[in-house]
N, C-alpha and C positions, 0 to 999 in steps of 0.2 A: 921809523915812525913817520908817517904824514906832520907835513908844515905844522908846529903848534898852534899857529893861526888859524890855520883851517879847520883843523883836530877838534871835533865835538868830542869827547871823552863820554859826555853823558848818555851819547848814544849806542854807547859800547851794552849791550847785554849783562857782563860781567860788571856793571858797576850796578844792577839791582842788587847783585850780591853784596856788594862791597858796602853799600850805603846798609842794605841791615847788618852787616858785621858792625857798622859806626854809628849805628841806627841812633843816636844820643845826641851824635855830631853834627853838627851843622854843615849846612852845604858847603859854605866858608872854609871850613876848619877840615873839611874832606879835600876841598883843593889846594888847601896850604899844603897838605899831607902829599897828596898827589906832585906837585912840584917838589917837594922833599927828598934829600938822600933818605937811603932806610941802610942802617946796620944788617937788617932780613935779607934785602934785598943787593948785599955784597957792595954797598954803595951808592948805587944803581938810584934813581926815584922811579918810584909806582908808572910812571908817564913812560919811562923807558922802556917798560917790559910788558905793558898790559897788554899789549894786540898781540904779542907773542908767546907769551906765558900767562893767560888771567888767573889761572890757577893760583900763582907762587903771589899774585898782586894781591889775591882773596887772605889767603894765610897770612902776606903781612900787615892789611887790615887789622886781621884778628890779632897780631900778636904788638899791633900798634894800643889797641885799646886796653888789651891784657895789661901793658907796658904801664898803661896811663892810670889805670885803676891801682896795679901792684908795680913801682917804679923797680927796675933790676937793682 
């Protein structure tokens, strides 16, 4: 991934997706999530994977909020 500095994230494509998967969440609480490990994502945070995978970034989105409504 490009310098985090530099790195606009928001102007990834795949984060229209992402933001209505968290569509509840605040922009805030989408970039705490975005710097965050994820269990989904083998460790990994959503930041590390998104320009190469936004696919798996999208799912753990979705299975971040599943998580939040119905905790495992």
């Amino acid at each position: 991934m490009a310098n985090e500095a530099d790195f606009d994230v928001w102007q990834l494509p795949v984060m229209d997706e992402v933001q209505r998967a968290m569509s509840y969440w605040s922009r805030e609480h989408i970039a705490v999530w975005l710097h965050s490990t994820s269990n989904f994502l083998g460790g990994l945070r959503p930041l590390d994977v998104i320009e190469n995978d936004p696919s798996r970034v999208v799912a753990s989105a979705r299975d971040a909020v599943v998580n939040e409504i119905n905790p495992p």
